[in-house]
C-alpha positions in Angstrom: 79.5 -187.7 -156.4 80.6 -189.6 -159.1 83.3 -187.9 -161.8 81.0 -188.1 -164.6 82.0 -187.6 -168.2 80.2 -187.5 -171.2 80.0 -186.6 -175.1 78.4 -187.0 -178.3 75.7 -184.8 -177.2 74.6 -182.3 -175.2 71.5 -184.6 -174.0 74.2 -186.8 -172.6 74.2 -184.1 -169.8 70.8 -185.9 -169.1 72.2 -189.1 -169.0 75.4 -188.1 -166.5 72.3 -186.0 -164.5 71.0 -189.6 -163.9 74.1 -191.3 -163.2 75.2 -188.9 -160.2 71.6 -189.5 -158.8 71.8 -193.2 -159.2 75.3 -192.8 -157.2 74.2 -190.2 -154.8 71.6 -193.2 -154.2 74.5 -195.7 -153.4 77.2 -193.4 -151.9 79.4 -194.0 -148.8 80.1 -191.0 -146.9 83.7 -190.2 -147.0 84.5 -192.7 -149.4 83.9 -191.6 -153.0 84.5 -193.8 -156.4 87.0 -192.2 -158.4 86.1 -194.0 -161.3 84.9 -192.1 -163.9 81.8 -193.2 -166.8 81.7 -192.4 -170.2 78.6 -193.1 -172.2 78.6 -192.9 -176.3 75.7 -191.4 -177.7 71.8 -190.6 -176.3 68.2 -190.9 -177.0 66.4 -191.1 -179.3 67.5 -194.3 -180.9 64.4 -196.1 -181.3 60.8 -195.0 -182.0 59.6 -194.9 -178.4 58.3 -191.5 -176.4 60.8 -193.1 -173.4 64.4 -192.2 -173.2 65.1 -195.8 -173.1 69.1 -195.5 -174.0 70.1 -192.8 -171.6 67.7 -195.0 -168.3 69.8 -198.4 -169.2 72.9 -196.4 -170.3 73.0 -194.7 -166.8 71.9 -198.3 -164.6 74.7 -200.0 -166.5 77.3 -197.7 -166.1 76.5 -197.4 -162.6 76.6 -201.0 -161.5 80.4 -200.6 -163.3 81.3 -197.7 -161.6 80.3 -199.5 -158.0 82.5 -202.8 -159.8 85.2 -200.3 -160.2 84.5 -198.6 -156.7 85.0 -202.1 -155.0 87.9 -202.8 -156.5 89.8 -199.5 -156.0 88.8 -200.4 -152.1 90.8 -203.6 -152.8 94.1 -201.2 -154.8 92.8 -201.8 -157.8 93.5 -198.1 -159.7 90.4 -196.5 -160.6 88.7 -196.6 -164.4 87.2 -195.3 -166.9 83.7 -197.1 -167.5 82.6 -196.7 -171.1 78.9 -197.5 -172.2 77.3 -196.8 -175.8 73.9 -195.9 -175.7 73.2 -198.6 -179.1 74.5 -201.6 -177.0 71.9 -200.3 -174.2 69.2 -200.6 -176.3 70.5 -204.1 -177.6 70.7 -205.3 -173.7 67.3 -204.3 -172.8 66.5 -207.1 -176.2 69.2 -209.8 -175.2 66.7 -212.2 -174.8 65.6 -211.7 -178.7 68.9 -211.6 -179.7 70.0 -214.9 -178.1 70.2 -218.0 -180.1 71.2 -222.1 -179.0 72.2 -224.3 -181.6 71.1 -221.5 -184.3 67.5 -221.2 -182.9 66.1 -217.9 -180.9 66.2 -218.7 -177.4 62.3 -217.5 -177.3 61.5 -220.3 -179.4 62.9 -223.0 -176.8 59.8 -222.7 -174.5 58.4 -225.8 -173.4 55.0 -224.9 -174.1 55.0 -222.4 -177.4 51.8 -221.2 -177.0 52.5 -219.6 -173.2 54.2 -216.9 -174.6 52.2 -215.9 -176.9 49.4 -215.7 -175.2 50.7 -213.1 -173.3 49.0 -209.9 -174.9 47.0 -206.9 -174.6 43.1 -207.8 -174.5 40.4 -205.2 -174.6 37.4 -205.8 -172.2 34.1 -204.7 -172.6 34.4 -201.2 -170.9 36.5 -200.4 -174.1 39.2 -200.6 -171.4 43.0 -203.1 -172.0 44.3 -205.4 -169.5 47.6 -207.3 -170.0 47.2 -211.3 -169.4 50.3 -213.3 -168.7 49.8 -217.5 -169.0 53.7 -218.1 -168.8 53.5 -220.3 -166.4 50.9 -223.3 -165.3 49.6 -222.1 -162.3 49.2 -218.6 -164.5 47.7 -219.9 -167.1 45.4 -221.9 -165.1 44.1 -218.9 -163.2 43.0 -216.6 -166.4 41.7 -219.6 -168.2 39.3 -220.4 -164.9 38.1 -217.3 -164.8 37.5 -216.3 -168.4 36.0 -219.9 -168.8 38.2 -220.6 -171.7 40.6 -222.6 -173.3 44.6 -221.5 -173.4 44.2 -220.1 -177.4 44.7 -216.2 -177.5 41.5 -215.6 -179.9 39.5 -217.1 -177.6 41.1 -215.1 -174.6 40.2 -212.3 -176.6 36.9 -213.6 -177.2 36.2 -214.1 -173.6 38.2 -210.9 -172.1 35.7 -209.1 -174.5 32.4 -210.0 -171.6 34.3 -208.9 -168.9 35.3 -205.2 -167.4 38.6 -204.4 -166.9 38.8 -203.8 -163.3 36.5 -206.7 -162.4 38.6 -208.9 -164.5 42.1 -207.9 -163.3 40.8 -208.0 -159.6 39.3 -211.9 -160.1 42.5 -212.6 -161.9 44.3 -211.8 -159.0 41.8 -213.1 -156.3 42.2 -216.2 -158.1 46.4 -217.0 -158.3 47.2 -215.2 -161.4 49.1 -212.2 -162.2 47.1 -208.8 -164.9 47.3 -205.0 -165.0 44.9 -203.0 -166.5 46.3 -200.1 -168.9 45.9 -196.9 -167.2 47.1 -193.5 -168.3 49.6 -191.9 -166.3 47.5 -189.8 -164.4 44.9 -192.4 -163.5 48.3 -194.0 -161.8 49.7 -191.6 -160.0 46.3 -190.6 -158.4 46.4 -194.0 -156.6 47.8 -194.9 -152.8 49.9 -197.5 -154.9 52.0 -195.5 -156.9 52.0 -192.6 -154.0 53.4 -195.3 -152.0 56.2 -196.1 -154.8 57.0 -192.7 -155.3 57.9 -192.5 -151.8 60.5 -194.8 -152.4 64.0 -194.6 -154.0 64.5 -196.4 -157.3 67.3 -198.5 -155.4 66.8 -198.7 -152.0 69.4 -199.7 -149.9 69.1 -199.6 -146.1 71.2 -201.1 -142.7 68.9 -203.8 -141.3 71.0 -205.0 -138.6 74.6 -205.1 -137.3 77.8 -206.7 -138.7 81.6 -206.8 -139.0 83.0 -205.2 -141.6 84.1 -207.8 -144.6 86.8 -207.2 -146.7 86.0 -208.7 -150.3 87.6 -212.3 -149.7 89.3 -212.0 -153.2 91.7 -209.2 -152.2 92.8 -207.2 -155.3 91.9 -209.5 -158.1 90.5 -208.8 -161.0 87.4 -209.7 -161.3 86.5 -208.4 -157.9 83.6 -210.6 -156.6 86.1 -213.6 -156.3 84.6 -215.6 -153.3 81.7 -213.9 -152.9 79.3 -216.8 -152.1 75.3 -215.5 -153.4 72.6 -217.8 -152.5 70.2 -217.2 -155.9 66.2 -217.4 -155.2 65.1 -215.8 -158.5 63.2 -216.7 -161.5 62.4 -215.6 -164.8 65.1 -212.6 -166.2 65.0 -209.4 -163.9 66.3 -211.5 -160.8 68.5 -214.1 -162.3 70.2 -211.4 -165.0 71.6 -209.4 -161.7 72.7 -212.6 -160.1 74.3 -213.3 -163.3 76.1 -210.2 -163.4 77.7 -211.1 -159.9 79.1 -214.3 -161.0 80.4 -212.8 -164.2 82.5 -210.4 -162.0 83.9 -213.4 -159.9 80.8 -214.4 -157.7 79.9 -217.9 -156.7 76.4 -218.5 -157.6 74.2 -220.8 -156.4 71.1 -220.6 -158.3 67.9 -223.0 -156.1 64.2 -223.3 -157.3 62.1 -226.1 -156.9 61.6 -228.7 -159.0 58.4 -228.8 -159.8 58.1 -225.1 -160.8 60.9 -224.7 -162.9 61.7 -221.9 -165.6 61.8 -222.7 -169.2 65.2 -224.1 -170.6 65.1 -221.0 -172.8 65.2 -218.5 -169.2 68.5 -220.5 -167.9 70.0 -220.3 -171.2 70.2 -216.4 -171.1 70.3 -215.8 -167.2 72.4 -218.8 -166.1 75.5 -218.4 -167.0 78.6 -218.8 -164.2 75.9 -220.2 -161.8 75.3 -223.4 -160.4 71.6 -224.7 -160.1 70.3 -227.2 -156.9 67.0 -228.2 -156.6 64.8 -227.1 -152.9 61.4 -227.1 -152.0 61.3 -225.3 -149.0 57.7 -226.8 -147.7 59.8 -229.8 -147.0 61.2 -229.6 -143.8 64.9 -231.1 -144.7 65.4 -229.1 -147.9 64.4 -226.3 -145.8 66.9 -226.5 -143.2 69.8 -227.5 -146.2 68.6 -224.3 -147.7 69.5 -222.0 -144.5 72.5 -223.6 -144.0 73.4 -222.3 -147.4 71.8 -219.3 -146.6 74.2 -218.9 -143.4 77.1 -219.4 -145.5 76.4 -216.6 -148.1 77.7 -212.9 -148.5 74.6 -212.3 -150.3 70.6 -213.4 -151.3 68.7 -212.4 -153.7 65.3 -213.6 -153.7 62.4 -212.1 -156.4 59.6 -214.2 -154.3 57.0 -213.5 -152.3 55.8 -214.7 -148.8 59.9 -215.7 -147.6 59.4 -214.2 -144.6 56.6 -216.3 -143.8 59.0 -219.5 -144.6 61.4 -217.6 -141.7 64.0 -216.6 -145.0 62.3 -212.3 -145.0 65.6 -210.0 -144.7 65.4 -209.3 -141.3 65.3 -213.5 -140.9 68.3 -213.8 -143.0 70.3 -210.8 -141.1 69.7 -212.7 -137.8 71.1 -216.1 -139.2 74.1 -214.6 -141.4 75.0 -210.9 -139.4 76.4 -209.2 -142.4 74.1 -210.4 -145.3 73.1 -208.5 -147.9 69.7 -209.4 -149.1 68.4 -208.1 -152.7 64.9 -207.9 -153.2 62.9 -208.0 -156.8 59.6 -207.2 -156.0 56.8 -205.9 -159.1 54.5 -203.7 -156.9 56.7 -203.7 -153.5 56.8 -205.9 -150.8 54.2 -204.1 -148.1 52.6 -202.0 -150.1 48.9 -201.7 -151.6 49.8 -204.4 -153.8 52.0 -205.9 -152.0 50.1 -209.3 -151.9 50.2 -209.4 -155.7 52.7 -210.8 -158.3 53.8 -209.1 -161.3 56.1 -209.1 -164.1 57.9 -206.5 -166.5 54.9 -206.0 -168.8 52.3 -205.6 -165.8 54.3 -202.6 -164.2 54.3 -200.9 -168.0 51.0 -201.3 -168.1 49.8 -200.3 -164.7 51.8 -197.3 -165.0 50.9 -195.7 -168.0 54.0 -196.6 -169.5 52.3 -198.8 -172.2 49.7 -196.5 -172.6 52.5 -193.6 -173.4 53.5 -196.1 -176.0 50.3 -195.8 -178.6 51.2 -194.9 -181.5 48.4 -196.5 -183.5 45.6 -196.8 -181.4 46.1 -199.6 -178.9 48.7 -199.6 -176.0 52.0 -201.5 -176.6 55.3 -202.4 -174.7 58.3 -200.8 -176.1 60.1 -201.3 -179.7 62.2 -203.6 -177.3 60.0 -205.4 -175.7 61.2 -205.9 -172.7 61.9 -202.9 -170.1 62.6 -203.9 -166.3 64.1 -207.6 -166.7 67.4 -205.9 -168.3 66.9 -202.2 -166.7 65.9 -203.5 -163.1 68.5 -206.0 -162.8 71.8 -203.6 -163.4 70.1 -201.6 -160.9 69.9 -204.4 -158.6 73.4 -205.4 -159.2 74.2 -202.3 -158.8 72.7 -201.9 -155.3 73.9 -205.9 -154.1 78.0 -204.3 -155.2 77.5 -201.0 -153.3 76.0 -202.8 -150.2 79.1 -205.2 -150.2 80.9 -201.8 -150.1 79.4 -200.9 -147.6 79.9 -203.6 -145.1 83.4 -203.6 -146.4 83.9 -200.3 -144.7 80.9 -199.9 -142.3 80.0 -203.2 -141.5 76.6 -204.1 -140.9 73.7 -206.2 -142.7 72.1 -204.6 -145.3 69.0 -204.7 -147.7 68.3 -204.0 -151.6 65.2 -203.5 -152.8 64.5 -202.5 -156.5 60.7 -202.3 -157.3 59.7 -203.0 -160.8 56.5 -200.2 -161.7 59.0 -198.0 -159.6 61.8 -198.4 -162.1 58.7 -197.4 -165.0 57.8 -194.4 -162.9 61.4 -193.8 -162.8 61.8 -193.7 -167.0 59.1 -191.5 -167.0 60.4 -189.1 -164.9 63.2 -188.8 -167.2 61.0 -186.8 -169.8 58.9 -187.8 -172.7 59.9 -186.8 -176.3 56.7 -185.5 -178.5 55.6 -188.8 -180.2 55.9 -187.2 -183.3 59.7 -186.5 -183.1 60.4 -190.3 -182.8 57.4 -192.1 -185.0 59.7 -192.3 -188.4 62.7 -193.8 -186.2 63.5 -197.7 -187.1 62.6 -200.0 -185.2 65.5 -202.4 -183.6 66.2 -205.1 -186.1 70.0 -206.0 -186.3 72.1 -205.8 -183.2 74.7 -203.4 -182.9 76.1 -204.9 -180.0 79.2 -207.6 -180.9 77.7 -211.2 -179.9 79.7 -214.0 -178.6 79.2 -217.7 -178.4 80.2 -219.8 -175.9 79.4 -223.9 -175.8 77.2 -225.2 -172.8 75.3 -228.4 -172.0 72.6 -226.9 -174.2 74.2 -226.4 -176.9 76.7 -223.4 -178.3 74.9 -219.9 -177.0 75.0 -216.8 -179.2 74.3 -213.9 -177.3 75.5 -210.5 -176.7 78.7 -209.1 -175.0 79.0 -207.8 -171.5 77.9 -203.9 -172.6 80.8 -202.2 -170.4 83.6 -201.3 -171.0 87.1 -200.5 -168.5 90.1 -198.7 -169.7 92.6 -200.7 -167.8 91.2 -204.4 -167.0 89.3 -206.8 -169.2 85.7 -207.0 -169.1 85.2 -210.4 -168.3 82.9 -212.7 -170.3 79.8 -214.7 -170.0 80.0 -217.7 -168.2 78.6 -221.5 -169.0 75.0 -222.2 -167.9 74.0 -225.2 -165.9 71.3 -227.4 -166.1 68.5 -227.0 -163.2 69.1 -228.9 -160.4 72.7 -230.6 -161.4 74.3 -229.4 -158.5 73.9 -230.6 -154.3 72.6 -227.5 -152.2 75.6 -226.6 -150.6 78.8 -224.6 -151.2 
């Protein structure tokens, strides 16, 4: 177990409670980090029932502990990982605090109105459903089967005929992503989230045999040097963790296709240190360019469904590269109930009760910042891709990540709630407290905030420079 320290309050206990599960999760037997985490300050920060600080606290210090860990395998003498609970808060917003050229980054979307449509609607059962229209093929399906043009009032209008469960299942049946808000208990009650709470908030399991692989980068600093990671993600939670691996030295090789790319705005505050190439992988020769890349990567991370069917699943990738580690962003869980559906952050808080926890004035809301899993979720998928490369390191073997998005809600809640009335008169997140850096990039100069980690005897290393989509060739 982890060498935990903590102070500034006695709930910080709570907060290194979390961090020695998390690295209980991740352990090698026999082979303990001696890196130690400090984290400055606790919850509550921000008017929310969830201890939103102390979850991303602990999942940030614990993908730096498993950086530190990897690099003590290499002689690099262990550290001190220091966190403050503000600059959590400020990461799980980054995307509201990140500007290009002087203007948010949320207001670079190509189409304006596709974020906000994204909303709460109530349905005629008196019942609310989250609809997402961030994307075409998205968009398209809610406005087919509401029968209404893309505006928000008259999604409102029409969401207002429809009951809630109806309406999320046609949504679905018809290509498009919605949750209906239930209460915690109506949740829990169902094979879905029995199936999720059967499952580890990282999960990382052997899925085939391998050599053991000594990090090609030896003892530098950072320690991911040469790691090759073919990148199939899109949107944050995905493309965040990847971007954490190249910021610690990884080669990234970001690949979507070209015809259903993310906004400018999405590789401006998940791209940096990555290269982007263009694949479709129904066409047969961009398939087969794609798996050789995939044969020469240490790792893939993939946050689609349906790979395995294109012959890239896990246990695919294991067989063509023995040794891979594959990373897995899934919303509901790849083979369970809802395994056949997508999702996205604000789905899984408000299937989960999560959002309904939230109310504090009569209607169910995401938290004060916004956005939950694509920040929380990716540390602890980084977290799971570094221990996994520790393990083959000193096991050997192929190995598989999974981190499940409404698992990661359930996994907040578990923390404990505070009494809504304790936290009602906090502010609200307005200025950052986090320091912000800007770095120039074929965008234009990026504002954003800092690495939140901190080591007491190397550098934290900085942001890297995005790339435009597709500027690269699909190969290393």
């Amino acid at each position: 177990m982890t060498n935990t320290y903590l102070h500034d309050s006695v709930d910080n206990a709570r907060t290194a409670s979390v961090i020695d599960e998390l690295d209980t999760l991740l352990a090698v037997d026999g082979h303990p980090i001696r890196s130690c985490a400090t984290v400055v300050g606790s919850d509550p920060l921000v008017p929310s029932p969830h201890r939103l600080a102390d979850a991303t606290s602990a999942a940030i210090a614990t993908f730096g502990l498993q950086i530190a860990g990897i690099a003590e395998n290499a002689g690099v003498a262990p550290q001190t990982v220091t966190v403050r609970a503000e600059d959590a808060i400020d990461q799980l917003r980054a995307a509201y605090l990140t500007t290009v050229s002087g203007v948010p980054a949320a207001h670079l979307t190509e189409d304006p109105r596709a974020l906000g449509n994204n909303d709460f609607y109530q349905c005629r059962d008196g019942r609310w459903i989250f609809l997402i229209t961030t994307y075409a093929g998205l968009r398209d399906a809610v406005c087919r089967v509401l029968n209404c043009p893309p505006f928000p009032e008259r999604i409102a209008e029409a969401a207002a005929h429809w009951d809630a469960y109806a309406l999320e299942d046609a949504v679905s049946a018809s290509g498009g992503v919605a949750a209906v808000v239930r209460s915690t208990e109506e949740w829990r009650a169902t094979d879905m989230a029995r199936y999720l709470l059967g499952r580890g908030v990282i999960e990382l399991e052997q899925i085939g045999p391998g050599p053991r692989e000594a990090l090609p980068g030896g003892s530098d600093w950072p320690p991911l040097s040469a790691v090759r990671v073919a990148d199939l993600t899109h949107v944050i939670a995905g493309p965040v963790s990847t971007r954490l691996l190249a910021t610690f030295g990884a080669d990234v090789m970001h690949v979507s296709r070209p015809d259903l790319p993310d906004p400018n705005a999405m590789v401006t505050m998940t791209g940096g240190g990555k290269r982007n190439a263009f694949a479709d992988l129904r066409n047969a020769e961009q398939s087969a360019a794609f798996r050789r890349l995939c044969a020469g990567a240490d790792v893939v991370v993939d946050s689609y469904r349906g790979m395995d069917r294109r012959g890239f699943g896990a246990y695919d990738l294991a067989a063509l590269r023995p040794g891979v580690v594959v990373c897995e962003y899934h919303c509901w869980g790849a083979d369970g109930p809802w395994g056949g559906r997508g999702g996205f952050d604000q789905l899984a808080c408000s299937a989960t009760g999560f959002a309904e926890s939230e109310n504090f004035d009569g209607r169910p809301s995401l938290p004060p910042t916004h956005l939950l899993n694509d920040y929380l979720a990716a540390y602890l998928g980084a977290a799971g891709t570094v221990a996994a490369l520790r393990r083959r390191a000193i096991m050997g073997g192929s190995w598989r990540v999974r981190v499940n998005l409404a698992r990661v809600c359930m996994w907040v809640q578990d923390l404990g709630l505070f009494d809504h009335e304790d936290v009602a008169a906090l502010p609200r997140p307005s200025r950052p407290n986090i320091d912000l850096v800007t770095v120039d990039s074929p965008f234009g100069p990026i504002t954003e905030p800092v690495l939140p980690l901190a080591f007491s005897d190397v550098p934290t290393p900085v942001w890297g420079v995005p790339s435009p989509l597709g500027s690269s060739p699909l190969q290393w």
